[in-house]
Every structure is written in structure tokens, then in C-alpha cells.
mmCIF file of the N, C-alpha and C atoms, coordinates in Angstrom:
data_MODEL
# 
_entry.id   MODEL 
# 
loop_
_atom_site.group_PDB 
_atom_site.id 
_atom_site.type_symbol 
_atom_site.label_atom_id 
_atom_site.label_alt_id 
_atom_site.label_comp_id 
_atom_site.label_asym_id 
_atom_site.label_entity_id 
_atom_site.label_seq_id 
_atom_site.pdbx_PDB_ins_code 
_atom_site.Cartn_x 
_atom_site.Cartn_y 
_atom_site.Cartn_z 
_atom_site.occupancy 
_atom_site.B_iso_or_equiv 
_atom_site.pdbx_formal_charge 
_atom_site.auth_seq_id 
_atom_site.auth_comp_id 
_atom_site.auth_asym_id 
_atom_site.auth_atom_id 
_atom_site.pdbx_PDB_model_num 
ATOM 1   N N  . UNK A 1 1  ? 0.839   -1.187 0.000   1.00 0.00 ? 1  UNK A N  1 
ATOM 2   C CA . UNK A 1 1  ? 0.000   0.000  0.000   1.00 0.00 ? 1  UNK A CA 1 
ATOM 3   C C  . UNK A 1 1  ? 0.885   1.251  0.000   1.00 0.00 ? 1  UNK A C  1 
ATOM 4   N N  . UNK A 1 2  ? 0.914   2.370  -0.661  1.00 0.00 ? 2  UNK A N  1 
ATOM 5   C CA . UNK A 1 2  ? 1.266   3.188  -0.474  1.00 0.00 ? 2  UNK A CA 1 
ATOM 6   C C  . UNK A 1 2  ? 0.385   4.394  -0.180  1.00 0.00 ? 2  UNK A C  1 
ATOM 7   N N  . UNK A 1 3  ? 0.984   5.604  0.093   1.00 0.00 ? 3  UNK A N  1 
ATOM 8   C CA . UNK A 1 3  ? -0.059  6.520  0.917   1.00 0.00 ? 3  UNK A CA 1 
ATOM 9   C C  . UNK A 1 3  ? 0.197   7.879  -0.679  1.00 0.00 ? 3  UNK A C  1 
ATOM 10  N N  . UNK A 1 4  ? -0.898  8.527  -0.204  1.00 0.00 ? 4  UNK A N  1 
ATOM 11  C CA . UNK A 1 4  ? -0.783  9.370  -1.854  1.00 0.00 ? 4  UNK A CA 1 
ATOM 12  C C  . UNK A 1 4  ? -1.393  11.035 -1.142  1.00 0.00 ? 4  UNK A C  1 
ATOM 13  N N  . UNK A 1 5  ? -0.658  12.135 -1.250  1.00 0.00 ? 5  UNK A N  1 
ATOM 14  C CA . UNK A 1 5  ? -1.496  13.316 -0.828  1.00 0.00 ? 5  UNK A CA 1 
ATOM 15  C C  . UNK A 1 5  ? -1.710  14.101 -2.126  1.00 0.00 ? 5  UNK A C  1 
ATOM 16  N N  . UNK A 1 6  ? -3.181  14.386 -2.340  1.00 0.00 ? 6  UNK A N  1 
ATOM 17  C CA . UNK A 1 6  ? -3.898  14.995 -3.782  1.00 0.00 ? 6  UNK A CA 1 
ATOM 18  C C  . UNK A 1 6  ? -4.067  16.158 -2.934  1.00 0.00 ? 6  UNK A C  1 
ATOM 19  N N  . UNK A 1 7  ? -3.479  17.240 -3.483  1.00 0.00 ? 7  UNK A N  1 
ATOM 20  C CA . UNK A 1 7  ? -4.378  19.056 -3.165  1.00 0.00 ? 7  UNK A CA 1 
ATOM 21  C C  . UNK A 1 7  ? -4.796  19.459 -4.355  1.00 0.00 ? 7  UNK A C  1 
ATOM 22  N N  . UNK A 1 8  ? -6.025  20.227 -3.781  1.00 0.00 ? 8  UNK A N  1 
ATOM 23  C CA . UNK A 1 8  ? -6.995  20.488 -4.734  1.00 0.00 ? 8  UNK A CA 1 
ATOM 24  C C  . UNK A 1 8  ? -7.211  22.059 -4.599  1.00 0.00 ? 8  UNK A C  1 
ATOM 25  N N  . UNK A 1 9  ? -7.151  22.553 -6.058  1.00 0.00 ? 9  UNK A N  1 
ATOM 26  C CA . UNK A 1 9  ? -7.354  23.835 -6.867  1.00 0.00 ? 9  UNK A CA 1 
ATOM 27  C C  . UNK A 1 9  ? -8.811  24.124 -6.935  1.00 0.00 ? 9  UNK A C  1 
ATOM 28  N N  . UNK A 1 10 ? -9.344  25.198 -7.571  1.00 0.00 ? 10 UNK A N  1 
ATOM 29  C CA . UNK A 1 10 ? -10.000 25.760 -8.046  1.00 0.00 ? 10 UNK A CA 1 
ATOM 30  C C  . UNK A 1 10 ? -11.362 24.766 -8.439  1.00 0.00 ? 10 UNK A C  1 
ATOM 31  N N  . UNK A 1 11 ? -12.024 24.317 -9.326  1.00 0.00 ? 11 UNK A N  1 
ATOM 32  C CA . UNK A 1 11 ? -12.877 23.105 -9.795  1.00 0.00 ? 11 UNK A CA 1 
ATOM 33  C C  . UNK A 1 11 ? -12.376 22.255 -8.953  1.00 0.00 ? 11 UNK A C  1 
ATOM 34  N N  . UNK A 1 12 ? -11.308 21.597 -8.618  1.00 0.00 ? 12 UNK A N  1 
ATOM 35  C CA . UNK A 1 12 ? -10.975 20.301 -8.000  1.00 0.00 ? 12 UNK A CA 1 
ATOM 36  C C  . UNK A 1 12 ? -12.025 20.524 -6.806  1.00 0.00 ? 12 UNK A C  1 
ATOM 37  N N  . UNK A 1 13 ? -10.782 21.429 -6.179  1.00 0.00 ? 13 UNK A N  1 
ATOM 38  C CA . UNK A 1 13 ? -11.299 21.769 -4.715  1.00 0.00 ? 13 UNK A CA 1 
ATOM 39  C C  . UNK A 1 13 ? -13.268 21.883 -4.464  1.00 0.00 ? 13 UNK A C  1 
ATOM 40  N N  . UNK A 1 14 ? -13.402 22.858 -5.341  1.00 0.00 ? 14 UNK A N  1 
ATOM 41  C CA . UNK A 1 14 ? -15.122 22.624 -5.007  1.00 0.00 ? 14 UNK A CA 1 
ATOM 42  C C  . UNK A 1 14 ? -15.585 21.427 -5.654  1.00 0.00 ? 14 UNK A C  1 
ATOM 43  N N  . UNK A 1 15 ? -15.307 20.829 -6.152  1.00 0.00 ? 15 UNK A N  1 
ATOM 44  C CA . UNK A 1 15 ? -16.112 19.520 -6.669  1.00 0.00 ? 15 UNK A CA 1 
ATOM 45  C C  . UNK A 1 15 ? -16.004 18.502 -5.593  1.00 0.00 ? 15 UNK A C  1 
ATOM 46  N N  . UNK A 1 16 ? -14.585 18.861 -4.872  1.00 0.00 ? 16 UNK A N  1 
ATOM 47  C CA . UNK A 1 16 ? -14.574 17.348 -3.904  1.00 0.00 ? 16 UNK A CA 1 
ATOM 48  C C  . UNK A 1 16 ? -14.604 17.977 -2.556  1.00 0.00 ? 16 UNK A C  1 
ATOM 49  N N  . UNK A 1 17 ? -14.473 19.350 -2.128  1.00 0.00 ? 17 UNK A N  1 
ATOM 50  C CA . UNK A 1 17 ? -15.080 20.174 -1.075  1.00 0.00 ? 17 UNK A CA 1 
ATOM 51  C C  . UNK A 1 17 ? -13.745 20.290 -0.066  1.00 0.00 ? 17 UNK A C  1 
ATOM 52  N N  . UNK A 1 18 ? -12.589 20.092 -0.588  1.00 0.00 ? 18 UNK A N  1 
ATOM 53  C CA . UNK A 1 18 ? -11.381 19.954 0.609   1.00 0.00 ? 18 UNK A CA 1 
ATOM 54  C C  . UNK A 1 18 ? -10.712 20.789 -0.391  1.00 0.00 ? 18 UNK A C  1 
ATOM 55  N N  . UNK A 1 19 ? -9.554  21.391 0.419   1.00 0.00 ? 19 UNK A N  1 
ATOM 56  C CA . UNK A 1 19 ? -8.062  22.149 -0.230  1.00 0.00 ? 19 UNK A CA 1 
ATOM 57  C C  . UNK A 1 19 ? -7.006  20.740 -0.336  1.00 0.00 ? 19 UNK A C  1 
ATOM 58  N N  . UNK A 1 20 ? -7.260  19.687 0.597   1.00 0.00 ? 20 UNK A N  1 
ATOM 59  C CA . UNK A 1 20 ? -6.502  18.509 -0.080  1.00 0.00 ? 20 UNK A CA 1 
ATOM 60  C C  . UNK A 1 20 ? -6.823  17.079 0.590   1.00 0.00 ? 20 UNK A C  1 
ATOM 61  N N  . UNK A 1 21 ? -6.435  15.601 0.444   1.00 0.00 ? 21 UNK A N  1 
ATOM 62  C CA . UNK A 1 21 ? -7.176  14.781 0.459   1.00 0.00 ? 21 UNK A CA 1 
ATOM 63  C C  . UNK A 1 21 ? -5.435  13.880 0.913   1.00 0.00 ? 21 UNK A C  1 
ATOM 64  N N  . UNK A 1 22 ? -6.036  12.833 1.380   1.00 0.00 ? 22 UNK A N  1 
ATOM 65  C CA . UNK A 1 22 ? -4.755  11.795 1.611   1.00 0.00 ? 22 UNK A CA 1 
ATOM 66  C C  . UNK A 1 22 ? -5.457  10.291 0.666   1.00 0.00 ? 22 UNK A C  1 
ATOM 67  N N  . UNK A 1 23 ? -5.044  9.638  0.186   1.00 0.00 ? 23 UNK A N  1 
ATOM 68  C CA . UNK A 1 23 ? -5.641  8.055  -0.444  1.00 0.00 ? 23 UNK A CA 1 
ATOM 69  C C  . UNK A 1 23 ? -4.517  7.426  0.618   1.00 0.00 ? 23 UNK A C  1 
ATOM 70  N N  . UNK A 1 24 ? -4.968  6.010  0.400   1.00 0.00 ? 24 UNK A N  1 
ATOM 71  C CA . UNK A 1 24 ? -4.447  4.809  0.605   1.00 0.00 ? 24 UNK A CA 1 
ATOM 72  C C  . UNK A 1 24 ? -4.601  4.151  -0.548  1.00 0.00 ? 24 UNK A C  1 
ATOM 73  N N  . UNK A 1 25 ? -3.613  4.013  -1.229  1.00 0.00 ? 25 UNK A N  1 
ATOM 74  C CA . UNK A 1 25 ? -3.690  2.973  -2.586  1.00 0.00 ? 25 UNK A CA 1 
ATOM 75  C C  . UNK A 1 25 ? -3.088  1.683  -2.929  1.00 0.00 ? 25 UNK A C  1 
ATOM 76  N N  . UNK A 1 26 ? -3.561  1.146  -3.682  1.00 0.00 ? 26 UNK A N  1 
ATOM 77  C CA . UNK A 1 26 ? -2.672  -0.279 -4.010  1.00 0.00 ? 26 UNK A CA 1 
ATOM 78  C C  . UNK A 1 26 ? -1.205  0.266  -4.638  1.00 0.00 ? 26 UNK A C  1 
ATOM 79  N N  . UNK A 1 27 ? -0.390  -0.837 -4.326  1.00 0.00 ? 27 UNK A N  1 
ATOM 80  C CA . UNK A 1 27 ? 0.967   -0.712 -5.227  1.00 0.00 ? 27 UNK A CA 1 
ATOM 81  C C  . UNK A 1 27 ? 0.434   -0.860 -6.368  1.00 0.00 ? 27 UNK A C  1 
ATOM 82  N N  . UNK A 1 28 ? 1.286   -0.333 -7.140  1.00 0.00 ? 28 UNK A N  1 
ATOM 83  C CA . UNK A 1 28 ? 1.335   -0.554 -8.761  1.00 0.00 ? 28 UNK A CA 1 
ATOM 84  C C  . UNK A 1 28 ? 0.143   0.540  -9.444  1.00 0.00 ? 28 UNK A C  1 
ATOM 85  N N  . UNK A 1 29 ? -0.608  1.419  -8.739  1.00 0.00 ? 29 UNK A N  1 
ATOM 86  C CA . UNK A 1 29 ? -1.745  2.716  -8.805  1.00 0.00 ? 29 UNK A CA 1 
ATOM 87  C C  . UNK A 1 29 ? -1.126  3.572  -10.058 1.00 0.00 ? 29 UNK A C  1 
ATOM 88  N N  . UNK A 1 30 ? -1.494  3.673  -10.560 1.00 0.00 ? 30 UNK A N  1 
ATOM 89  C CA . UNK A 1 30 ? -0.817  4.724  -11.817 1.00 0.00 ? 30 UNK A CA 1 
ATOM 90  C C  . UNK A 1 30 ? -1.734  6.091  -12.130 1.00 0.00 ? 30 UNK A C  1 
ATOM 91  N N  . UNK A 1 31 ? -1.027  7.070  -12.262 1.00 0.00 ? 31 UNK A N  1 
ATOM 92  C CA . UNK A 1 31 ? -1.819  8.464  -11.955 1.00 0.00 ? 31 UNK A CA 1 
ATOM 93  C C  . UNK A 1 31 ? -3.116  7.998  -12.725 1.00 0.00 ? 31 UNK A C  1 
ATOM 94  N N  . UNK A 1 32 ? -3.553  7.452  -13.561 1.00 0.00 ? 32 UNK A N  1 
ATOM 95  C CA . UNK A 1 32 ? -4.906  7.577  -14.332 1.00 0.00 ? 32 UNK A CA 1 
ATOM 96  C C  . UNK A 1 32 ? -6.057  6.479  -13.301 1.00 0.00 ? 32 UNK A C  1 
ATOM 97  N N  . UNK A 1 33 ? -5.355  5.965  -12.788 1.00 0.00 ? 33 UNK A N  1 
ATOM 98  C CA . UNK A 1 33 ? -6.339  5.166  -11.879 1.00 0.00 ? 33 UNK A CA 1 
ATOM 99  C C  . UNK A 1 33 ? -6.668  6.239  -10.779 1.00 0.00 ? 33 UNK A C  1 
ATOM 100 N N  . UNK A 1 34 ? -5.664  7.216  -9.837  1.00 0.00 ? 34 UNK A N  1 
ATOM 101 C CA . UNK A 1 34 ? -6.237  8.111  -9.488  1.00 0.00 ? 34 UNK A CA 1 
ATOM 102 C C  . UNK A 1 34 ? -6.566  9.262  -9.702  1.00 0.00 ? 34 UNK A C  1 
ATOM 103 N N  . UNK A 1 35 ? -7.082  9.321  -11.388 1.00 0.00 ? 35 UNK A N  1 
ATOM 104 C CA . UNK A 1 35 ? -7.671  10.731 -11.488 1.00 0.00 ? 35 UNK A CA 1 
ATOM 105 C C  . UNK A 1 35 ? -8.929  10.341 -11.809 1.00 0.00 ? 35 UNK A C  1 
ATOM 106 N N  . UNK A 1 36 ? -9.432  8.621  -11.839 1.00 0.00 ? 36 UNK A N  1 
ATOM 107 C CA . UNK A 1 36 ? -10.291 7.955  -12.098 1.00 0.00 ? 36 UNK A CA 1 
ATOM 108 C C  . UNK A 1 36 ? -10.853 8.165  -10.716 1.00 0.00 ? 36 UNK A C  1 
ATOM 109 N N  . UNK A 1 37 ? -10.298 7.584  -9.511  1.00 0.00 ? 37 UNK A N  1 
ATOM 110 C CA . UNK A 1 37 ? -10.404 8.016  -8.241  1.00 0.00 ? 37 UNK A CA 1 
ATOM 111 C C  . UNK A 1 37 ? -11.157 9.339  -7.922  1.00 0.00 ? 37 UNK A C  1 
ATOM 112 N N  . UNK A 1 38 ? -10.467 10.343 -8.175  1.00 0.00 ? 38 UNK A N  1 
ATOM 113 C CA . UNK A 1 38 ? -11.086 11.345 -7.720  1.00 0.00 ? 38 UNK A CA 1 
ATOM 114 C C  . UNK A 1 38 ? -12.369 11.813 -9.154  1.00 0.00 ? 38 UNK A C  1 
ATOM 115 N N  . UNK A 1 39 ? -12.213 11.582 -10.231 1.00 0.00 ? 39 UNK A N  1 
ATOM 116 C CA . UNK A 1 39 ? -13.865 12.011 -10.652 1.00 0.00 ? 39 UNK A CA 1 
ATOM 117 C C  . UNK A 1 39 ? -14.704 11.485 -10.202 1.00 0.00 ? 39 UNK A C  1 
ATOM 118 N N  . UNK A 1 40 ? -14.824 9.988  -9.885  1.00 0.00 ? 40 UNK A N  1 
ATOM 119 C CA . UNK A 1 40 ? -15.974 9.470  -9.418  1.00 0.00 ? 40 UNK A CA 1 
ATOM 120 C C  . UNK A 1 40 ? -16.342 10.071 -8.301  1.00 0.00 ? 40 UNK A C  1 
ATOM 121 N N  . UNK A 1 41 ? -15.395 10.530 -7.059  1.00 0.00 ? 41 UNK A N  1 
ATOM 122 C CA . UNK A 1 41 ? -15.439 10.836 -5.992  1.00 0.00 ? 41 UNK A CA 1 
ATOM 123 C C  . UNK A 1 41 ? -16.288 12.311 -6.070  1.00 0.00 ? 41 UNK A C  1 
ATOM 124 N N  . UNK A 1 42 ? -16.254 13.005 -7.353  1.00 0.00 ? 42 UNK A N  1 
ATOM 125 C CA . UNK A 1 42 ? -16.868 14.577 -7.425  1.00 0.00 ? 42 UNK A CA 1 
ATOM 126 C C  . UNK A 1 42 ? -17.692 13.995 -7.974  1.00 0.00 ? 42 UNK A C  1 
ATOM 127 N N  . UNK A 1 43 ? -17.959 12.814 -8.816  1.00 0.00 ? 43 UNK A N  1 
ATOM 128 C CA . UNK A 1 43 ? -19.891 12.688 -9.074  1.00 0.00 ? 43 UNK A CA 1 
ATOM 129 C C  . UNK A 1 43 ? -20.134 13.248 -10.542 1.00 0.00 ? 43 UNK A C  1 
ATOM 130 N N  . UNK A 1 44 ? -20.841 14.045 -11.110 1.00 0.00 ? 44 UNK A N  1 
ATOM 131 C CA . UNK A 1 44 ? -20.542 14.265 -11.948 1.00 0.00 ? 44 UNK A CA 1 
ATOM 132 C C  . UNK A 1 44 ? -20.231 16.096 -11.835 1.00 0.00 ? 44 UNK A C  1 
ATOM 133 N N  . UNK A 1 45 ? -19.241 16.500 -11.191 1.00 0.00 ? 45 UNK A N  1 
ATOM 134 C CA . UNK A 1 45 ? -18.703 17.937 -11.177 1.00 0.00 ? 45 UNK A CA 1 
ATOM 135 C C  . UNK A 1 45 ? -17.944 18.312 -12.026 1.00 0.00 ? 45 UNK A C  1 
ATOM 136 N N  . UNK A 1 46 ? -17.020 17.328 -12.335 1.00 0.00 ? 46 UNK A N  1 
ATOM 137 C CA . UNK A 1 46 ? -15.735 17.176 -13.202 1.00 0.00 ? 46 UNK A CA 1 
ATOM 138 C C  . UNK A 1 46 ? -16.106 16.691 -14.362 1.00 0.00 ? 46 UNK A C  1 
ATOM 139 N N  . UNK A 1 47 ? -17.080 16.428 -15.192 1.00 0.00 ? 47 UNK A N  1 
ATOM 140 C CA . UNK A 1 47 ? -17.392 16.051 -16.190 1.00 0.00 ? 47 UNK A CA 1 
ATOM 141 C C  . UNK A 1 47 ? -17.161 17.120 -16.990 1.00 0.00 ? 47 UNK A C  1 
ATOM 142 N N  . UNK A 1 48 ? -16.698 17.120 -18.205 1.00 0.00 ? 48 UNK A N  1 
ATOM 143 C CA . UNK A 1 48 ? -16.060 17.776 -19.429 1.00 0.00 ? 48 UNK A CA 1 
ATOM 144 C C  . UNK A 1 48 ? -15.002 18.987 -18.773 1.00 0.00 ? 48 UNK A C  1 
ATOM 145 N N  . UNK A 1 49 ? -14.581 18.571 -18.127 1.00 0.00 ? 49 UNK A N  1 
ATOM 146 C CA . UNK A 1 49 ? -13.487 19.367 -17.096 1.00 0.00 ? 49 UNK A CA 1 
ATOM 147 C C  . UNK A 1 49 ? -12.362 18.514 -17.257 1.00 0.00 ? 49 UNK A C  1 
ATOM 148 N N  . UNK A 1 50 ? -11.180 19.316 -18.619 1.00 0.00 ? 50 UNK A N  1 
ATOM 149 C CA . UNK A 1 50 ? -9.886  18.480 -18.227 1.00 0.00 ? 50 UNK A CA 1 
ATOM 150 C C  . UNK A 1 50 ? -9.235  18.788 -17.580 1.00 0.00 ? 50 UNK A C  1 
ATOM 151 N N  . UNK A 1 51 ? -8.187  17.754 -17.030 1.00 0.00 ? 51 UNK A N  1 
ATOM 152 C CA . UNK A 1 51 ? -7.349  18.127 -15.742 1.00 0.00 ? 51 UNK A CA 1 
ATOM 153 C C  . UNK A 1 51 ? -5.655  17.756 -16.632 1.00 0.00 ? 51 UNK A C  1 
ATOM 154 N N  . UNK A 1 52 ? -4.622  18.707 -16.085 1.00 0.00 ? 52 UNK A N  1 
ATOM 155 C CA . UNK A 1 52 ? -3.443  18.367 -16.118 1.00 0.00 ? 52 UNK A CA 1 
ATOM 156 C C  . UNK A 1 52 ? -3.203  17.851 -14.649 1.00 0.00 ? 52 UNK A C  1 
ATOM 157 N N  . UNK A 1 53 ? -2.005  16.547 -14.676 1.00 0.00 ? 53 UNK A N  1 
ATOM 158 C CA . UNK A 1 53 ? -1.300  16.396 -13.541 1.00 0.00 ? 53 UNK A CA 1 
ATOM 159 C C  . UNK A 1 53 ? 0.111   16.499 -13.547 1.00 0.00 ? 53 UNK A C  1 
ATOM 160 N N  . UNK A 1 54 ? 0.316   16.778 -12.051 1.00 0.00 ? 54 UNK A N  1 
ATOM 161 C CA . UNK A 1 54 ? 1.409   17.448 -11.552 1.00 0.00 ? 54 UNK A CA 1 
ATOM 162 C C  . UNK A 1 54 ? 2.003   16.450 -10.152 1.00 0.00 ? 54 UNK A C  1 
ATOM 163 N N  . UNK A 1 55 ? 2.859   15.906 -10.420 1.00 0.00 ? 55 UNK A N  1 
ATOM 164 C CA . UNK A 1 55 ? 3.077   14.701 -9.142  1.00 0.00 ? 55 UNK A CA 1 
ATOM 165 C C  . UNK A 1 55 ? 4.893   15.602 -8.912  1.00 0.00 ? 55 UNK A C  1 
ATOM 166 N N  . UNK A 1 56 ? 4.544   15.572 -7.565  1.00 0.00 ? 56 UNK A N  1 
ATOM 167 C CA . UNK A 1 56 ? 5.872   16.574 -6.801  1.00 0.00 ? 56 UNK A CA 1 
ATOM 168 C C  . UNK A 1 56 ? 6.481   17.235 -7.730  1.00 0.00 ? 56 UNK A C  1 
ATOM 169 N N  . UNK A 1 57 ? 5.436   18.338 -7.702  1.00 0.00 ? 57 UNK A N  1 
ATOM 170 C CA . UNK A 1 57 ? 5.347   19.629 -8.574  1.00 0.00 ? 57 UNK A CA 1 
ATOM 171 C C  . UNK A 1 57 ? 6.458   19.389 -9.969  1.00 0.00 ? 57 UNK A C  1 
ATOM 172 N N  . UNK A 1 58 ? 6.336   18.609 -10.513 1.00 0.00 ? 58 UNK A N  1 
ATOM 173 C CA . UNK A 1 58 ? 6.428   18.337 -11.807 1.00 0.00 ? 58 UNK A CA 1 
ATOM 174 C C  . UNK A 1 58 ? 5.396   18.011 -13.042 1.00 0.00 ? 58 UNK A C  1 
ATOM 175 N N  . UNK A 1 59 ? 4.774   18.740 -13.929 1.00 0.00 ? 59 UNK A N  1 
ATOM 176 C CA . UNK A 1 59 ? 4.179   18.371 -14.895 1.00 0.00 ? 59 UNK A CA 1 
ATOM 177 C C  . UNK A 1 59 ? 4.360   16.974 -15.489 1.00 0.00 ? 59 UNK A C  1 
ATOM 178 N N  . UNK A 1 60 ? 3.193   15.957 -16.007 1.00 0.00 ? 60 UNK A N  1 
ATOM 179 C CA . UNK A 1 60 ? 3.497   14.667 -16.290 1.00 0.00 ? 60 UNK A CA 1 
ATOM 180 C C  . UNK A 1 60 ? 2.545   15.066 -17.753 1.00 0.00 ? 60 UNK A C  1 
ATOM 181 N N  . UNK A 1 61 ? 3.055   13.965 -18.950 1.00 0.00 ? 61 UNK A N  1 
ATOM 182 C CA . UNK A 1 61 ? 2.230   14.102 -20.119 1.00 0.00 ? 61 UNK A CA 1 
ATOM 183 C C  . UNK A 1 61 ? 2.174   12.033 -20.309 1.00 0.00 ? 61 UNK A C  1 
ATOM 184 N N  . UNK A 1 62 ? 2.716   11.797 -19.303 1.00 0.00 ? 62 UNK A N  1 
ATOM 185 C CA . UNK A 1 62 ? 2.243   10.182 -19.962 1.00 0.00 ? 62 UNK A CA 1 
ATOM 186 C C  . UNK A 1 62 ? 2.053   9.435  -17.914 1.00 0.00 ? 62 UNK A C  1 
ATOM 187 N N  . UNK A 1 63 ? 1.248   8.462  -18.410 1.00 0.00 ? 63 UNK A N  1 
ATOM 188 C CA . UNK A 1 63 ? 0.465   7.792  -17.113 1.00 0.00 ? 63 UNK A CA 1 
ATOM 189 C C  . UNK A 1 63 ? 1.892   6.862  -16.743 1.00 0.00 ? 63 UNK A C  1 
ATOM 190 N N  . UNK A 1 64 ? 2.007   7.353  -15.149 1.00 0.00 ? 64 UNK A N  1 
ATOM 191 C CA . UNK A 1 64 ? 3.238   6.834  -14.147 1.00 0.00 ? 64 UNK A CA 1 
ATOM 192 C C  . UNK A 1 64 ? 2.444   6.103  -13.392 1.00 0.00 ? 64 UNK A C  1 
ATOM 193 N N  . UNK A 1 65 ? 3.193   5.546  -12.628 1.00 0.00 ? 65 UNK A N  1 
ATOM 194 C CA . UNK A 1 65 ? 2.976   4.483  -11.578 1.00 0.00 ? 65 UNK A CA 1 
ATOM 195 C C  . UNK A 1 65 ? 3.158   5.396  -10.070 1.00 0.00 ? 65 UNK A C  1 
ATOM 196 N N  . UNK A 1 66 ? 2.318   5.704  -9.447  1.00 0.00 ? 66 UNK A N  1 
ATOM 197 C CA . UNK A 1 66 ? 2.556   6.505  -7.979  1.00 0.00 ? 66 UNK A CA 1 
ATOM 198 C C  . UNK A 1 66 ? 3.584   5.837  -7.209  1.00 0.00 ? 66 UNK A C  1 
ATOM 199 N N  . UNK A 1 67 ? 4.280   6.708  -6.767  1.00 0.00 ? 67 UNK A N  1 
ATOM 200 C CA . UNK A 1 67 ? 5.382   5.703  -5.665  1.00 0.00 ? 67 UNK A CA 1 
ATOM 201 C C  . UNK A 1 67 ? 4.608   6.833  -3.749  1.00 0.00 ? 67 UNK A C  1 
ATOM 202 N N  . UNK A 1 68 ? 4.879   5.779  -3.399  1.00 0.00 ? 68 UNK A N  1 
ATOM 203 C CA . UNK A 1 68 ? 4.731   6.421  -1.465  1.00 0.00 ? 68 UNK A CA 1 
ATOM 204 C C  . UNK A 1 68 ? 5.088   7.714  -1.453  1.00 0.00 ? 68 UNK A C  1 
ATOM 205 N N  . UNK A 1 69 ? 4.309   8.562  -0.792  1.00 0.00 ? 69 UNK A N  1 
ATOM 206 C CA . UNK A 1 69 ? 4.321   9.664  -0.535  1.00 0.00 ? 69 UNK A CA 1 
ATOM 207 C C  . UNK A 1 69 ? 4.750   10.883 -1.613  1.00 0.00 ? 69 UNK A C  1 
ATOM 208 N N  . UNK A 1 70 ? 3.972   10.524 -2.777  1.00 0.00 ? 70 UNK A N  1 
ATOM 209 C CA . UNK A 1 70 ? 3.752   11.627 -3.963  1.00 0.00 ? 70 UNK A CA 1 
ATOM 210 C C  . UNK A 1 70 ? 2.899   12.712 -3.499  1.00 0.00 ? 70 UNK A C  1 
ATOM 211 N N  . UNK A 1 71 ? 3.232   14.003 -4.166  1.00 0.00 ? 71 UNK A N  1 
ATOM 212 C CA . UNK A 1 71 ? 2.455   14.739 -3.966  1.00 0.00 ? 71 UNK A CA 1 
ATOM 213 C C  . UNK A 1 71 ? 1.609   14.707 -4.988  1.00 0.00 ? 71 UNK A C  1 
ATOM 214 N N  . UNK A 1 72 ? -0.195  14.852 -5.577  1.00 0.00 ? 72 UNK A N  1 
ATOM 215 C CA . UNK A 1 72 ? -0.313  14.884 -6.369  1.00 0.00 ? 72 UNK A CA 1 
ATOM 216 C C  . UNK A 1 72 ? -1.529  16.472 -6.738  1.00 0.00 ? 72 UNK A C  1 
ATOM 217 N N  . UNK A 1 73 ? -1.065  16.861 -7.696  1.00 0.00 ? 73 UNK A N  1 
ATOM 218 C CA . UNK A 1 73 ? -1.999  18.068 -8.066  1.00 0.00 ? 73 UNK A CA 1 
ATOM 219 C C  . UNK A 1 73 ? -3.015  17.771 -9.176  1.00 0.00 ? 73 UNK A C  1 
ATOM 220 N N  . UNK A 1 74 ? -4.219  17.754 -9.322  1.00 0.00 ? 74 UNK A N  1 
ATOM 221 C CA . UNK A 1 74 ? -4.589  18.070 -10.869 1.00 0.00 ? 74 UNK A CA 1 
ATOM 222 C C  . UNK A 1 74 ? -5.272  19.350 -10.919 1.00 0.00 ? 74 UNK A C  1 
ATOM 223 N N  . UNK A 1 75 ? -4.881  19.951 -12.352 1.00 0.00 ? 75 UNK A N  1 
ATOM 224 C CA . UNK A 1 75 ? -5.001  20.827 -12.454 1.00 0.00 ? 75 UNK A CA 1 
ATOM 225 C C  . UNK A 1 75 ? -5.964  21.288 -13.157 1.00 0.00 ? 75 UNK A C  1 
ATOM 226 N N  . UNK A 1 76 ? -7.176  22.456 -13.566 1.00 0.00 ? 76 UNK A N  1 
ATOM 227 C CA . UNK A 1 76 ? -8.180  22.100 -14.220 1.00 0.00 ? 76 UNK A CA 1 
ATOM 228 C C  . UNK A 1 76 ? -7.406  23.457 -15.392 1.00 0.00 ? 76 UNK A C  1 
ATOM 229 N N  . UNK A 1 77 ? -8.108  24.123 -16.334 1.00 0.00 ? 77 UNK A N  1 
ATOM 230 C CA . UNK A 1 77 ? -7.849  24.918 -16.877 1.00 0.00 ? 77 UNK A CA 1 
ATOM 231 C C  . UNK A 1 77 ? -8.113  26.462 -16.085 1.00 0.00 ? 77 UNK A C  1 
ATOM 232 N N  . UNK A 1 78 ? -7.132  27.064 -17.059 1.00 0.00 ? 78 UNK A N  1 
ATOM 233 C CA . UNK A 1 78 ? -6.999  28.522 -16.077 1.00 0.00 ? 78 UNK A CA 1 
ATOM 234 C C  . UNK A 1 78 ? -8.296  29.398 -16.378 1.00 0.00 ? 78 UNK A C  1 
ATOM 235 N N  . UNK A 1 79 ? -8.690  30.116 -15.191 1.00 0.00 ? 79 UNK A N  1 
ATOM 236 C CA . UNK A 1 79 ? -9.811  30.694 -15.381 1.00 0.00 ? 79 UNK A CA 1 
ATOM 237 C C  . UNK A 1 79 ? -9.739  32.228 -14.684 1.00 0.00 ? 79 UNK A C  1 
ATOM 238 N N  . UNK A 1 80 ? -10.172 32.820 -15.774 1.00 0.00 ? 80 UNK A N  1 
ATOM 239 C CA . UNK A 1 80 ? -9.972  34.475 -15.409 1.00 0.00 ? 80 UNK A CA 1 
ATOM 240 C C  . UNK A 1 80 ? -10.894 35.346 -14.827 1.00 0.00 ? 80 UNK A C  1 
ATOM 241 N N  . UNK A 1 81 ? -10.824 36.393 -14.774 1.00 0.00 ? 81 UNK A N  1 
ATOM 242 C CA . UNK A 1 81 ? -12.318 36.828 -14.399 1.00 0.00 ? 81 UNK A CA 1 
ATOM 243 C C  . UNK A 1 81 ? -11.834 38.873 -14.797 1.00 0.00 ? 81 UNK A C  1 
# 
């Protein structure tokens, strides 16, 4: 098992109602299993809402395998006002 901390932005944050979240995950978890994780978890909030991820503040463009104590961000698109 490894342990995983997700903080949450802007859309994230109100869809899942926290500034950040801890998992308990299986070994071998790969970021797309937990970004699978957290949409279901917002229901349908996050629907047509893409997310970039960011695992210890590094930008990722292809699906990794989480190792213990990642930080993980997703990011939604920037929004102005």
C-alpha cells in the first residue's frame, strides 16, 4: 500500500469540497487510476473538465505508476475573471 497526498485547486477543490485529500492505494496505482479516483469521488462535477497532472510539482504528459508519498496536483484549466 502506499499513501498518496492529492491538493486540490480551483474546480478540483469545489467539486470534492477539501483544499486537499490523503488516499491509501494499491501498489502498482498509476496516476490515471487516481484521477479515475477522484472524478468518481466529485460525481458528476468534473465532467467535461480536463485536468493536467502534476506529481511533486512536476508536470506529467504520460500515465506513471505513484510511488509512497507523492504529492499529487490536478489541475483544471486557467480561469480568469
Amino acid at each position: 500500500m502506499i499513501n498518496i497526498k492529492v491538493k486540490c485547486f480551483s474546480q478540483v477543490k469545489y467539486a470534492l469540497g477539501a483544499d486537499e485529500l490523503t488516499f491509501q492505494l494499491d501498489d502498482n496505482t498509476t496516476s490515471i487510476d487516481l484521477e479515475k479516483i477522484i472524478r468518481k469521488k466529485a460525481g458528476k462535477k468534473l465532467n467535461n473538465v480536463s485536468l493536467r497532472i502534476a506529481i511533486n510539482k512536476k508536470y506529467q504528459k504520460e500515465e506513471i505508476v505513484l510511488q509512497n508519498g507523492d504529492e499529487v496536483v490536478f489541475i483544471p484549466p486557467v480561469q480568469g475573471g
